[in-house]
N, C-alpha and C positions, 0 to 999 in steps of 0.2 A: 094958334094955327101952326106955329112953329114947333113948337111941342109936337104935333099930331104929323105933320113931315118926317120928322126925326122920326119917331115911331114906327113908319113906316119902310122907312130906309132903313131902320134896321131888323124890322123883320124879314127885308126880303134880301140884305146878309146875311142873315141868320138861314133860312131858307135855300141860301147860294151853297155855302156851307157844309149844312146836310148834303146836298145832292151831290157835290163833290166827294167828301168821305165816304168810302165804300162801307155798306153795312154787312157784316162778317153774318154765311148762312148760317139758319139752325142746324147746329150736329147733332140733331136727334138725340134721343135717349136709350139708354142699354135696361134692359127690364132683367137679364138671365145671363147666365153662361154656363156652359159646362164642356171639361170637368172643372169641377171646383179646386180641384189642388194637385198637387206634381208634387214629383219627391226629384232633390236636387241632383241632377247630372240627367235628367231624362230631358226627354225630347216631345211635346204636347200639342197637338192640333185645339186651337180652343174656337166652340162655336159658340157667337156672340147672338143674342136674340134682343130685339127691339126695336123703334119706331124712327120713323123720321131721317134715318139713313141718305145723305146725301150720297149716290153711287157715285159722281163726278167728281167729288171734293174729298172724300176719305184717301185719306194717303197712304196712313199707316194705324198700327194695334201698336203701343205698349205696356207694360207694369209698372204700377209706380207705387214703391214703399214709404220715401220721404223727402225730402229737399238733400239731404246727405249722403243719400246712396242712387247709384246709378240706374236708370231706368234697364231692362229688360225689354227691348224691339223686336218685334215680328220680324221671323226673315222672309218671310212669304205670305202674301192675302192670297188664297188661290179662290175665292169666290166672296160677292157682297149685292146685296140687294138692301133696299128699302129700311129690311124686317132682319134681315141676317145676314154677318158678317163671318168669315172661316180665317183664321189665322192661325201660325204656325209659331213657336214658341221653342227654343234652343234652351234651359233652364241649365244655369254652368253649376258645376260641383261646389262651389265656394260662394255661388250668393244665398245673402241672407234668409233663414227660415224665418218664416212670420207672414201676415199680411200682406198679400199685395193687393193693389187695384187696378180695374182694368181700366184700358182710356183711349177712345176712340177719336184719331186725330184727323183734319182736315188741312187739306193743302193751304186754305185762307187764314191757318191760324185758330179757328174755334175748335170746339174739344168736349168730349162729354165724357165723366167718369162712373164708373159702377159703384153704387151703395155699399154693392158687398164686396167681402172681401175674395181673394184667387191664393189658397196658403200652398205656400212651399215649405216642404219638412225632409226629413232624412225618412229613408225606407226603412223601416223597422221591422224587423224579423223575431218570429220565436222558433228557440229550438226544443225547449222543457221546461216540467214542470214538476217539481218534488214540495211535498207527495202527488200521487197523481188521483189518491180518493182521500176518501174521511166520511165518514158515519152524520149524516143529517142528525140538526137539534144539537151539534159541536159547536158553539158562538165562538170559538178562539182556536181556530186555524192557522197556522204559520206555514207561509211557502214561500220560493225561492222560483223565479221564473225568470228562464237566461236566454240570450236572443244576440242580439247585434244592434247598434242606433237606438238604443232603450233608454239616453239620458235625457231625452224631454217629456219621458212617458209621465203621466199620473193620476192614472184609472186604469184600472187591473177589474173586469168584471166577466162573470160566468155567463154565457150567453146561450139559451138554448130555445128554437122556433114556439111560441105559445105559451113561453115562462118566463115569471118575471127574474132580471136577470141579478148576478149576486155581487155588490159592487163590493171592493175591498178597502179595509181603513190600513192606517198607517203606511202609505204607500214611499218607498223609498226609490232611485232608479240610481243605475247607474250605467255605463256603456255596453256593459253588456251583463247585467242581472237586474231584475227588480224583486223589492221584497215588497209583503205585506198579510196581512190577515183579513181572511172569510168571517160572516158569522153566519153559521148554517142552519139556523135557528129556524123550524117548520120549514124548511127548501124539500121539495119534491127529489125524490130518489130518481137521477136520470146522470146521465154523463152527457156534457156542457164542454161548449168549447171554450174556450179559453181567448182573449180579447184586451186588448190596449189600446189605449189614448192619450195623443202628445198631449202639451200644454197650448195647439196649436187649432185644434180639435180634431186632427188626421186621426182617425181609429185604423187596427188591424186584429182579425179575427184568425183562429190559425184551425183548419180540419185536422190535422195532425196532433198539436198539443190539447188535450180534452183531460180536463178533472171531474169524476165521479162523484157521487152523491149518494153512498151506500143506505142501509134501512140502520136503525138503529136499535131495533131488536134483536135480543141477544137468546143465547142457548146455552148447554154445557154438554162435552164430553166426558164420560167417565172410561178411564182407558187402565186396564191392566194385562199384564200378561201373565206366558209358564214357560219360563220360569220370571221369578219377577229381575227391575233392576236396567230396563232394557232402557235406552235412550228413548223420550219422543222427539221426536218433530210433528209441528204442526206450520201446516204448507211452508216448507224448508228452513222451518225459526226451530230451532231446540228449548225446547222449553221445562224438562224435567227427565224423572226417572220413572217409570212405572214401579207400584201404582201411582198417576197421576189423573187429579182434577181438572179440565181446562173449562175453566170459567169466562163466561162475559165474550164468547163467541157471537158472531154477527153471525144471523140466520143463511143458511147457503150450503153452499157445498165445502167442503174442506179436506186438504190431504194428510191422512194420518200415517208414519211413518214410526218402527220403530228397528233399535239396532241393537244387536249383542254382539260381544266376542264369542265366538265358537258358533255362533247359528247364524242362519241365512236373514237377510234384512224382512222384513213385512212391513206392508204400504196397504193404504185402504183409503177408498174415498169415501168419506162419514157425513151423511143430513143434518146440519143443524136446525132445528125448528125453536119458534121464539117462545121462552118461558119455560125450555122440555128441556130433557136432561137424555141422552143416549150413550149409550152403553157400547164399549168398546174389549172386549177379550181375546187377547190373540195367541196362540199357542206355538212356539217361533220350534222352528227346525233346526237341529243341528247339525252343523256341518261336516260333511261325510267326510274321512282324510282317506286319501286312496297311496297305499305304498310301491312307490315304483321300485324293483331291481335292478339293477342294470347287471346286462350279461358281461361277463368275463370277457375282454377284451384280448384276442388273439397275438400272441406273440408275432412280429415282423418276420417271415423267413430268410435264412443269409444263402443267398444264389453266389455258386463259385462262379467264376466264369477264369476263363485262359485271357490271358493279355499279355501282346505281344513283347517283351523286350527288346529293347535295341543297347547295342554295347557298342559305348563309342570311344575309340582309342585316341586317349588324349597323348600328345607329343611328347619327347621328355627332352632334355638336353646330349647333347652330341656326347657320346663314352669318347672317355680319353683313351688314348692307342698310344702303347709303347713301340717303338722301332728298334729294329737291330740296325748298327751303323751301315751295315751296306745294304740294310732293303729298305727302300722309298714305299712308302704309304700316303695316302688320300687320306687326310684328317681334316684340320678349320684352313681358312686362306692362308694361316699364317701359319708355316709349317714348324717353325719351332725358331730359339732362340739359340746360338752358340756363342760362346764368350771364352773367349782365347786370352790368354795373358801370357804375354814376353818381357820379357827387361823390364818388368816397372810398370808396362801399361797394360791397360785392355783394349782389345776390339768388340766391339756391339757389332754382329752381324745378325739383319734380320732378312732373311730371305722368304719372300713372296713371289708365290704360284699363279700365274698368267695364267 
């Protein structure tokens, strides 16, 4: 009886218990979100899609990569229902690219996180692509394709709406080039855009850099001239001297140029068709030399003309003037010197004119 007492006391501690300890709501479940990935320094409104949404209790959105690095918070929930939550997302230039998660938090503490992942990566750019064709049924293609944020790339594939696309092996990356090789082995003759993907799965397709997929049948021109000897070009490559053979041309159109000293250039645009052989004879102009004279250049005429002199009478020094003892003359201030001597001495007389 004692036994079945106790039992009972402490179920209904057990019972007290619970109903004290508050039980944390469900925080619903996240089924979706998008967008699925940001490149780092942008700025991302993410909408959350899924069930069970406590409106009252959700406090905040953030990302969570791993116990070691810092979460990523919403700055703003600007709308949240049941089914769908809107948050706003500040993505800094220096956090981690890779996986994140999303994680839908409640003010009581419970928390729901998304299966998938949210990737942040660097913005990857292309600028080009060399070469920018190649002749289909070529399996060993080598290009060079240069960009910006290209070092987590690795998948380089040709991408074009209704074809299957052309992935490339040996893929190398670096900051800002990736290498690698095509194999164009039966690929349909079409120009394709050009495409990457990090290591993160963020892909980037580019309308601007596009590699071609030319036909791989071939033709020949036979080219001579008159006189012979004459340079070709074949669309702006030099490739011989007339007579020349140009073999192993891809079907199409092609510009035939040829050049001599003394005669005028000739250019032609020539059909190549596949398996044929066409004929090229060009009969080059020489060039005319036209002799110029030049006329006798007219001697300068010398024009007299009168110009005035002026005569300017320079000063001279004062003429010396002799005097007779008894006539007084106007000479310098200092009308002269007399020097008397008596007994033994002289007088200096120097008389000056007031």
């Amino acid at each position: 009886m004692n036994h079945v007492l106790s039992l009972i006391c402490l179920t209904g501690v057990i019972l007290l218990f619970m109903l004290a300890v508050p039980v944390a709501a469900d925080a619903g479940s996240i089924s979706s979100f998008s967008p699925t990935s940001a490149y780092r320094g942008d700025t991302v409104t993410l909408t959350i899609t899924g069930s069970d949404f406590n409106t009252s209790l959700v406090k905040y959105v953030r990302l969570y990569y791993d116990s070691d690095t810092t979460n990523i918070t919403d700055s703003s929930i600007s709308s949240k229902s049941s089914s769908k939550i809107v948050a706003k997302f500040s993505i800094g230039s220096s956090k981690t690219k890779g996986s994140w998660y999303v994680v839908v938090v409640n003010s009581d503490g419970s928390e729901t996180m998304s299966s998938d992942a949210f990737v942040i990566a660097d913005d990857m750019t292309l600028s080009a692509i060399s070469p920018t064709y190649a002749k289909t049924n070529n399996d060993d293609v080598s290009f060079t394709l240069t960009g910006s944020d290209l070092s987590d790339v690795d998948d380089v594939h040709l991408y074009k709406s209704g074809y299957t696309n052309v992935t490339a092996s040996d893929v190398s990356a670096s900051s800002s080039s990736v290498t690698g090789t095509f194999d164009l082995t039966d690929i349909d003759e079409e120009t394709y855009k050009v495409c990457v993907e990090d290591l993160y799965g963020t892909s980037k397709c580019s309308s601007s850099v596009t590699f071609e997929v030319t036909t791989d049948e071939v033709g020949e021109i036979d080219i001579s001239s008159s006189p012979s000897g004459a340079i070709v070009y074949i669309d702006s490559t030099a490739v011989g001297t007339t007579p020349y053979a140009a073999t192993e041309l891809s079907v199409g159109s092609h510009v035939v140029k040829l050049t001599k000293d003394g005669y005028v250039d000739w250019s032609k645009i020539v059909k190549v068709t596949a398996d044929d052989t066409t004929t090229v004879d060009a009969d080059l102009t020489a060039v005319t030399t036209t002799v110029i004279t030049a006329a006798p250049t007219q001697l300068p005429t010398t024009v007299r003309t009168s110009i005035p002199v002026t005569t300017i009478k320079v000063p001279t020094s004062y003429p010396k003037t002799t005097a007779a003892a008894t006539t007084t003359t106007q000479a310098s201030p200092v009308d002269g010197i007399v020097i008397i001597g008596a007994l033994g001495f002289g007088v200096l007389v120097l008389h000056r004119k007031f």
